[in-house]
LOTORKE-440392 format. One line per 5 residues: number of its first residue (from 1); their letters; for each residue x negated, y, z negated of C-alpha. Coordinates in Angstrom, 1 decimal. Example, Ala and Ser with C-alpha at 12.3 -4.5 7.8 and 13.67 -1.06 7.14 Angstrom:
1	as	-12.3 -4.5 -7.8 | -13.7 -1.1 -7.1
! end
This chain:
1	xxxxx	17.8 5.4 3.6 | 17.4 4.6 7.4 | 16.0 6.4 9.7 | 13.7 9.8 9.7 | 15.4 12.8 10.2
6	xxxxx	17.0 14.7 7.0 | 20.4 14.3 5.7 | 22.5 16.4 3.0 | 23.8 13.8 1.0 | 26.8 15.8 -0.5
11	xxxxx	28.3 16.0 3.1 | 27.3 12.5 3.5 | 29.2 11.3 0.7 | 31.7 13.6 1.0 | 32.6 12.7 4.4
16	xxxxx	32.1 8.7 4.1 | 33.5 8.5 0.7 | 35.3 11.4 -1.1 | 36.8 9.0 -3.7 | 33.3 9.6 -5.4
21	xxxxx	33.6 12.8 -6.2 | 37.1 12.2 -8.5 | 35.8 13.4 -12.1 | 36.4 10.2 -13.8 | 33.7 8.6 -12.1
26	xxxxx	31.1 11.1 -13.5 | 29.7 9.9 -10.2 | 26.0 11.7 -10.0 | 23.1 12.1 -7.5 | 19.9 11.0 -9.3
31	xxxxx	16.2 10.9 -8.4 | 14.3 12.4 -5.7 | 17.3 13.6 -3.6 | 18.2 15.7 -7.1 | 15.2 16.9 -6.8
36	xxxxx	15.7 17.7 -3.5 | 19.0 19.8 -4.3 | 17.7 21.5 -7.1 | 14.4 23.0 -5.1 | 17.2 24.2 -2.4
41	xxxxx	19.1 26.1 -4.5 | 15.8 27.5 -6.6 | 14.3 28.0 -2.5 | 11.3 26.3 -2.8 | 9.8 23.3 -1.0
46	xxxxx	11.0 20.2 -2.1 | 10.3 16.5 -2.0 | 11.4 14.5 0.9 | 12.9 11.6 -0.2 | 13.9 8.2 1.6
51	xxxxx	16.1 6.5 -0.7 | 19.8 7.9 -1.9 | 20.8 6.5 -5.4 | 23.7 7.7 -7.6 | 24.4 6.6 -11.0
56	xxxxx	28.3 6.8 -12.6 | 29.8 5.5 -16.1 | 31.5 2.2 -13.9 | 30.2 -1.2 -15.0 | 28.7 -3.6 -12.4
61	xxxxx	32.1 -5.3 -12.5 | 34.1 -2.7 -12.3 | 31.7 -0.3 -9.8 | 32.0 -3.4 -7.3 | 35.9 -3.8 -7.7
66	xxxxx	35.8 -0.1 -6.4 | 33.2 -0.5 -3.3 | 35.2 -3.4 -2.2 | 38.1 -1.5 -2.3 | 36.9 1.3 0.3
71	xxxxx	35.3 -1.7 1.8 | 31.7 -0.2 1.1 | 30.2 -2.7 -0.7 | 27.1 -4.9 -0.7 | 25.6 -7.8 -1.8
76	xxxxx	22.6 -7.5 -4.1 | 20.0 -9.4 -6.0 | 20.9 -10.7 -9.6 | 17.9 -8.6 -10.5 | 19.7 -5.7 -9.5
81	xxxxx	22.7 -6.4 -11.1 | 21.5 -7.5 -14.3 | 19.9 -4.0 -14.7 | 23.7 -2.5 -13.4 | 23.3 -1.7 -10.5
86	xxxxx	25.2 -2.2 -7.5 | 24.8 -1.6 -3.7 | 26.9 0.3 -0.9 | 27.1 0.9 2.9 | 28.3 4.7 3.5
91	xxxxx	28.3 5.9 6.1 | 25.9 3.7 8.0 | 23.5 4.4 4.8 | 22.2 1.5 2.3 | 22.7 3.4 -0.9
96	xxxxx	22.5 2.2 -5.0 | 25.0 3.2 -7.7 | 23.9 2.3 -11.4 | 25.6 2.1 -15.0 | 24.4 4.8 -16.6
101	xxxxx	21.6 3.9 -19.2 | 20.9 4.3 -22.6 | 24.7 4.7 -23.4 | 25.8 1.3 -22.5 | 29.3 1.3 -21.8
106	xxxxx	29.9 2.8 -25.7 | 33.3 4.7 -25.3 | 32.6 7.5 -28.1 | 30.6 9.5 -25.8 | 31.1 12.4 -23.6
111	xxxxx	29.9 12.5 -20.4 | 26.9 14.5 -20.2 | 25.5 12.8 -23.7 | 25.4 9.9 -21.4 | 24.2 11.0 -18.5
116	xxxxx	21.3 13.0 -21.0 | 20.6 9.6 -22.3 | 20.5 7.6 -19.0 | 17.8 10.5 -17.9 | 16.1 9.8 -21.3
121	xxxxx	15.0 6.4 -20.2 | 13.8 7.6 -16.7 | 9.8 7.4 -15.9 | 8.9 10.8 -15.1 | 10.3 14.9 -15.4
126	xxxxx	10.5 14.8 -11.9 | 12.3 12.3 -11.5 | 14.8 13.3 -14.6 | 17.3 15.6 -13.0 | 21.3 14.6 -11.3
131	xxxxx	23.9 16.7 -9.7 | 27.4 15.6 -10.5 | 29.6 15.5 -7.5 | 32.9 16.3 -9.4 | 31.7 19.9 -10.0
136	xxxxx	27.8 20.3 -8.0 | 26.1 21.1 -11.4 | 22.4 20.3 -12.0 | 21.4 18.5 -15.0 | 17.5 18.9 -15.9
141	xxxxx	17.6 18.8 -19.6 | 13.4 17.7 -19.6 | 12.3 20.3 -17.4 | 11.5 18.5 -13.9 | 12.0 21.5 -11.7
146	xxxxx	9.3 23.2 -13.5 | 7.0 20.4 -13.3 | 7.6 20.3 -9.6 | 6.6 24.3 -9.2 | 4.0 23.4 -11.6
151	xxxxx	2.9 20.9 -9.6 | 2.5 18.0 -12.5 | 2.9 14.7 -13.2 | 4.5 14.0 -16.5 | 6.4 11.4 -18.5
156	xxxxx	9.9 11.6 -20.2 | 9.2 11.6 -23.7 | 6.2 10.0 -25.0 | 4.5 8.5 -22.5 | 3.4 4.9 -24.9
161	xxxxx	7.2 4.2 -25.1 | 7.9 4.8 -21.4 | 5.2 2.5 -20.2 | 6.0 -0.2 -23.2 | 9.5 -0.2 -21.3
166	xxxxx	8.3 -0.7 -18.4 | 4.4 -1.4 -18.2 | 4.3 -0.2 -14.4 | 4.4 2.9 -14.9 | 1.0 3.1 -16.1
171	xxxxx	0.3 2.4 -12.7 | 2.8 4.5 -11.2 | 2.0 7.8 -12.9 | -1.7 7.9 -11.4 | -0.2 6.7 -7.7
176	xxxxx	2.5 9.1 -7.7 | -0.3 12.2 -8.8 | -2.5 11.0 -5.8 | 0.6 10.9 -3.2 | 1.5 14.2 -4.1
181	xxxxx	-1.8 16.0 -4.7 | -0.3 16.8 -8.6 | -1.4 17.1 -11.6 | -1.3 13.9 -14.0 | -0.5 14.8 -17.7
186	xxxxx	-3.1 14.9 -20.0 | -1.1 12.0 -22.6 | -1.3 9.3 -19.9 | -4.9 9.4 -19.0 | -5.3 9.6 -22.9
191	xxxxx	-3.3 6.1 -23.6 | -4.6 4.0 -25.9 | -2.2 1.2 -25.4 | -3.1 -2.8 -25.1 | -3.9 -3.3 -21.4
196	xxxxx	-3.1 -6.4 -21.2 | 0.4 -4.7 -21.2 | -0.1 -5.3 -17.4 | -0.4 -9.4 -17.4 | 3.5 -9.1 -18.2
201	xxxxx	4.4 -7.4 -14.8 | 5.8 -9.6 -12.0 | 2.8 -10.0 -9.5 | 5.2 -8.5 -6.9 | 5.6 -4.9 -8.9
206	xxxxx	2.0 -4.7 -9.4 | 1.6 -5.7 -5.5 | 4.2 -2.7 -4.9 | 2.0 -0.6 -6.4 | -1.2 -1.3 -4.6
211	xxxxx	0.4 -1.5 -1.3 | 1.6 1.8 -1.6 | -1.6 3.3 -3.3 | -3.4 2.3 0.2 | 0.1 3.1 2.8
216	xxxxx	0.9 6.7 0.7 | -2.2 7.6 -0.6 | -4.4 10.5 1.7 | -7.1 8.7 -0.8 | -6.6 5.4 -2.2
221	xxxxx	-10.1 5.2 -3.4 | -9.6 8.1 -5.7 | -6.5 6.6 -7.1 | -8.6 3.3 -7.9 | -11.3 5.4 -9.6
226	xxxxx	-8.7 6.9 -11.3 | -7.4 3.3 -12.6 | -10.9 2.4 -12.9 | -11.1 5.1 -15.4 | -8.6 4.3 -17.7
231	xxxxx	-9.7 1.0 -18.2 | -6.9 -0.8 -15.8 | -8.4 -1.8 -12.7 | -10.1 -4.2 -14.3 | -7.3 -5.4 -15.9
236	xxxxx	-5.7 -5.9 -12.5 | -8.7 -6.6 -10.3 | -11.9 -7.6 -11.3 | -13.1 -7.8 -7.7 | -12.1 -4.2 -7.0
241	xxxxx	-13.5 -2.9 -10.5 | -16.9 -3.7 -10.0 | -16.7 -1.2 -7.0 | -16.5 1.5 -9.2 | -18.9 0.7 -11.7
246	xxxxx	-22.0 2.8 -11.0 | -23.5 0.5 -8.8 | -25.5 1.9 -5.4 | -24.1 1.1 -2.2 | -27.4 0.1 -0.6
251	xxxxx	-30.7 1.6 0.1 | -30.6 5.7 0.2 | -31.7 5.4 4.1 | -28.7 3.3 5.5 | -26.5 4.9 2.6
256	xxxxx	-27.3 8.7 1.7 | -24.0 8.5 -0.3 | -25.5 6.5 -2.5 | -23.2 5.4 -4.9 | -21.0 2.5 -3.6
261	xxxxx	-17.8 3.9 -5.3 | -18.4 7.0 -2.9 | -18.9 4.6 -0.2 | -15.5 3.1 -0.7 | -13.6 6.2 -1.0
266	xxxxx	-15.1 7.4 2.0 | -14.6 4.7 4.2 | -10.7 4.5 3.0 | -10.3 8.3 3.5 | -11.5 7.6 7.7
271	xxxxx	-9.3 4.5 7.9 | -6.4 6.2 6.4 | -6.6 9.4 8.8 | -7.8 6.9 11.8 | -4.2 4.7 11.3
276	xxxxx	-1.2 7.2 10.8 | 0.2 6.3 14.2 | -0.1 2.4 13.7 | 2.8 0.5 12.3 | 3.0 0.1 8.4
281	xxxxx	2.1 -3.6 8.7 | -1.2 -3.0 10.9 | -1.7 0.1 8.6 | -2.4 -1.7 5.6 | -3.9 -4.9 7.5
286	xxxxx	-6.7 -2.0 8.3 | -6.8 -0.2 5.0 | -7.0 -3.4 2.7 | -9.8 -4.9 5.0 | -11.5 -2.0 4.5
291	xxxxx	-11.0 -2.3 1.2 | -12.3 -5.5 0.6 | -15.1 -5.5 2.9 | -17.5 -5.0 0.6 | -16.5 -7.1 -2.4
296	xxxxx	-19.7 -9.3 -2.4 | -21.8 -6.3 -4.0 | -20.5 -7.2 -7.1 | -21.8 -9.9 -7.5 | -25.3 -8.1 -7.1
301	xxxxx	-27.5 -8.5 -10.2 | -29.3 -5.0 -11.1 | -32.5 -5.8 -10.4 | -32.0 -6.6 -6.6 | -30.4 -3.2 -6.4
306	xxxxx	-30.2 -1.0 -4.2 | -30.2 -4.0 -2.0 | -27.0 -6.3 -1.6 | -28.6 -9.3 0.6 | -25.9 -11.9 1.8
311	xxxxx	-22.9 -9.8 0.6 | -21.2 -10.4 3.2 | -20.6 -14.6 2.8 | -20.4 -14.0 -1.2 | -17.7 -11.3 -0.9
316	xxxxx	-15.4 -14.4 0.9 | -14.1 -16.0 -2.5 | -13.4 -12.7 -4.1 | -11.1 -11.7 -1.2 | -9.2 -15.0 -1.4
321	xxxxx	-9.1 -14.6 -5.3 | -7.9 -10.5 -5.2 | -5.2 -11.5 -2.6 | -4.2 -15.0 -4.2 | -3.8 -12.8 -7.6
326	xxxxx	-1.2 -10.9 -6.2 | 1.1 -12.5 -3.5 | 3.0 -10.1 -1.6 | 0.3 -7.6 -0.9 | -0.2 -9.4 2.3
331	xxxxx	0.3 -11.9 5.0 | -2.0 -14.3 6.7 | -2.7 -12.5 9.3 | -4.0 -9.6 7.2 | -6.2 -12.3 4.8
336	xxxxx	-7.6 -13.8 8.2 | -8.8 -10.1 9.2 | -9.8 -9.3 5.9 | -12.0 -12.6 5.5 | -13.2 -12.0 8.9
341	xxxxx	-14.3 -7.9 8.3 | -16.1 -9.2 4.9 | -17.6 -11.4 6.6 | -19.0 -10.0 10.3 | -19.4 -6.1 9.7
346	xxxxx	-22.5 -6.1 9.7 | -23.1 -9.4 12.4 | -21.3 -6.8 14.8 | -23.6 -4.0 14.2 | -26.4 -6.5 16.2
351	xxxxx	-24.0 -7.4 19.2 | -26.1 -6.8 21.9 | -29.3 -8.4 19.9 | -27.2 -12.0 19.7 | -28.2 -14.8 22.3
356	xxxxx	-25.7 -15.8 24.8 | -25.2 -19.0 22.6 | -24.3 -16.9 19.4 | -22.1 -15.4 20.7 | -20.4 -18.0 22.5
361	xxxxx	-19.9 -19.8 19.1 | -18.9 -16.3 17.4 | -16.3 -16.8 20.1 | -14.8 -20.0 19.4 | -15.2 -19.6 15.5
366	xxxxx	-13.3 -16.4 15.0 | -12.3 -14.2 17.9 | -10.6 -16.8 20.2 | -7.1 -16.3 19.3 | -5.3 -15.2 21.9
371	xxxxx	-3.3 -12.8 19.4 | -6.7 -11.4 17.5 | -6.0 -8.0 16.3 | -9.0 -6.7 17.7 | -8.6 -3.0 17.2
376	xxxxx	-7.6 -3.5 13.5 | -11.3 -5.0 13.3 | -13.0 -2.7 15.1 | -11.5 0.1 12.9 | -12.2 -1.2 9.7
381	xxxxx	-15.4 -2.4 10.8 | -15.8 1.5 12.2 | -14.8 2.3 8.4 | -17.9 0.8 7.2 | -19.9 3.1 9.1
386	xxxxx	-18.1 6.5 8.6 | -17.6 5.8 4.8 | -21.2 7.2 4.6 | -21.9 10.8 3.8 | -22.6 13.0 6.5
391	xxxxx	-22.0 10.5 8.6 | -17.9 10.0 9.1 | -18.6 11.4 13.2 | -20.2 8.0 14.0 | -17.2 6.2 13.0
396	xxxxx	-14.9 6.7 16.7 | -18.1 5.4 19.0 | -18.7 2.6 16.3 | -14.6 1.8 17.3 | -15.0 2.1 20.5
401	xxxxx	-18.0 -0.1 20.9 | -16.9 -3.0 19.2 | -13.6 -2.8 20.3 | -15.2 -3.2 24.3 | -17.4 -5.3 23.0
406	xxxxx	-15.0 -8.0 21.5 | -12.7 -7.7 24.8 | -15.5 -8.3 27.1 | -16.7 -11.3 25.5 | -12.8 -12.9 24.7
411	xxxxx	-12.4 -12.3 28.4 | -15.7 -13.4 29.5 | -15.1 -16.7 27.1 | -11.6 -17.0 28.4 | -11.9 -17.0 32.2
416	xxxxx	-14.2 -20.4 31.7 | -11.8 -22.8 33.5 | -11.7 -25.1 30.1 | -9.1 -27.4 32.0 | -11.5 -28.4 34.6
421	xxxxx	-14.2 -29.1 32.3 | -11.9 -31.0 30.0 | -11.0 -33.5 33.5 | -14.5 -34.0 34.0 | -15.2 -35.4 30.3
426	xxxxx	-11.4 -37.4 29.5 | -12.7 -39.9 27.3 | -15.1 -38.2 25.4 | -14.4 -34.8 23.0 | -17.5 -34.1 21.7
431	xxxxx	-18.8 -34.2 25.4 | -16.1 -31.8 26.4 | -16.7 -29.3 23.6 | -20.9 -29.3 24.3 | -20.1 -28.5 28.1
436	xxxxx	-17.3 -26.2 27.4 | -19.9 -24.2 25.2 | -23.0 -24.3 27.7 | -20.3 -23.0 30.3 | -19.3 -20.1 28.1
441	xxxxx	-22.7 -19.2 27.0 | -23.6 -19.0 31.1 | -20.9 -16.7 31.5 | -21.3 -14.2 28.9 | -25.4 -14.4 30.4
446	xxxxx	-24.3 -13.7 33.8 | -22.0 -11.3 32.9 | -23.6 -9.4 30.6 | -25.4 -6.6 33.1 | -22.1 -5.5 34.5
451	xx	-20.6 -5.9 30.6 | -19.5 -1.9 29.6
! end
């Protein structure tokens, strides 16, 4: 759905399109806005969904003869189709209509055995209930209203055969528990299924997944322990599941927290609560560089622990491998500010200790662009400091510090007229690059008394 503010779907629909509400269409509401009906009429809080999707007894074929009819339909993906389901504009609303499942098209049965079976082959209880629009009824033969009181995450069924179906849903189950703060049933964190089940996904579901563990998640760090647990993050990262794997975070001194897990989850909790106003894009860009910023830990052996000397440069190729794994998590400009926080957290820490020189070549190596995302960096590089216990106060004046930092020396570096010194060396580029430096390295020197 677009937009923020809450709709009723039934007077949606049955302002914008009546004709699905004529009884031969079993037409139903499915999903979270069910949900959402049901808690209503029970008066209790419900969910608050995004997406509106229906399911009827029509075919693909048939279901798009019918949209194009009222002039409400829309293209979709061959995916999409292939698993019957079709799209519609009503009004001013993307919604999608699906065949109902495990009944295929088979003629012999009534309508609610199909509509009990298409529910049959949904992931979770929750998830499991429809409201017809012929008549308003509620349909919640597995119990999901109760498991939304109750607060629980459960499967439909037996939990083996509903991720053997559809192996994300391993995943799913522990994200959706951590989203909503629920319980997660017992028979899931007890499979004892092949994990290798996962290598079949599409990279792009599995990227789904993790992008909304660290955009929907108040902890995405507990929801990777979580995996961690069950044997799956290291089935899907490596990188990440060495994070979790008992190791310290660094000396007791510069991290009372001691264990590096708790380290993580700690610095993802502050980024999360420090980014909720920031677009979803820059949201993530900050949450995964946090994520990733200490990745060269791993490759610690145990007995240079608690120490992690040079994690920073070794933690480059398992960033590059974790994103290259799963394309779609990210773009570049999220890999470039992920690369760069692995890289220069703790560099930064030592600003005001670096020679004129340094930072003149910091400069020109990695902050010169003139579209650097300079707050993202200083907050994840912040993130690194709060994720320490006892310590998450320090992480705003850690923010704020290398955020003024970073613009005083790009705009120190930047008013060196480079133009001028470029005319007095034409001919000769490696001339012009040497005086261009010496000129920026004066100016950040002068400057740096009146620097805030």
């Amino acid at each position: 759905m677009s937009g923020d503010d809450p709709i009723d779907p039934i007077a949606l629909l049955r302002e914008h399109a009546p004709w699905l509400f004529a009884p031969e269409l079993h037409a139903c509401i499915v999903g979270s806005f069910a949900l959402q009906l049901a808690c209503e009429r029970a008066g209790i809080d419900g969910p608050n969904p995004r997406d509106l999707d229906l399911a009827w007894s029509l075919d693909p074929a048939a279901g798009q003869a019918l949209l194009e009819e009222h002039g409400a339909f829309l293209a979709s993906t061959v995916g999409n189709l292939e698993r019957g389901t079709v799209a519609a504009s009503i009004g001013g609303q993307r919604l999608e209509i699906t065949t109902f499942r495990g009944g295929g098209a088979a003629t012999g049965l009534r309508f609610t055995e199909r509509l009990t079976a298409d529910i049959a082959e949904r992931d979770m209880t929750i998830g499991g209930l429809a409201v017809a629009l012929a008549d308003g009824s509620i349909h919640d033969p597995h119990d999901g209203l109760r498991d939304w009181r109750e607060q629980r995450i459960a499967p439909i069924g037996d939990p083996a055969d509903r991720v053997r179906e559809h192996p994300v849903r391993w995943l799913r189950y522990f994200r959706k528990a951590h989203v909503l703060g629920f319980i997660l049933d017992g028979r899931v964190r007890s499979l004892t299924l092949d994990r290798s089940l996962l290598h079949e996904l599409p990279p792009e579901a599995v990227a789904g997944e993790l992008r909304a563990i660290l955009l929907d998640c108040e902890s995405p760090g507990r929801c990777l322990l979580e995996l961690h647990e069950a044997g799956l993050l290291t089935t899907l990262a490596p990188e990440l599941a060495r994070q979790f794997d008992g190791r310290p975070a660094g000396p007791q001194r510069w991290h009372p927290e001691v264990s590096q897990a708790l380290h993580l989850i700690l610095a993802l909790e502050w980024a999360v609560s420090r980014t909720r106003g920031l677009s979803e894009r820059d949201r993530l860009a900050t949450v995964l560089a946090v994520l990733t910023h200490d990745l060269g830990k791993g490759d610690t052996k145990p007995d240079e622990w608690p120490s992690h000397r040079g994690h920073e440069g070794s933690g480059l190729p398992h960033v590059d491998s974790l994103l290259d794994r799963w394309p779609g998590l990210t773009d570049a400009r999220t890999r470039t500010l992920c690369r760069h926080v692995c890289e220069l957290h703790l560099l930064v820490r030592n600003f005001d200790e670096l020679k004129a020189g340094t930072l003149a070549r910091h400069y020109d190596r990695w902050f010169r662009p003139k579209d650097y995302p300079v707050a993202l960096f200083a907050l994840a590089v912040a993130a690194d400091s709060a994720g320490r216990l006892g310590l998450a106060h320090t992480g705003k004046a850690v923010e704020e510090r290398v955020r003024s930092q970073l613009e005083w020396l790009r705009s120190t570096c930047a008013a060196v007229d480079a133009g001028a010194i470029r005319a007095a060396h034409p001919d000769d580029l490696e001339a012009f690059r040497a005086a261009l430096h010496e000129a920026r390295a004066r100016a950040i020197h002068a400057s740096r008394g009146a620097r805030p």
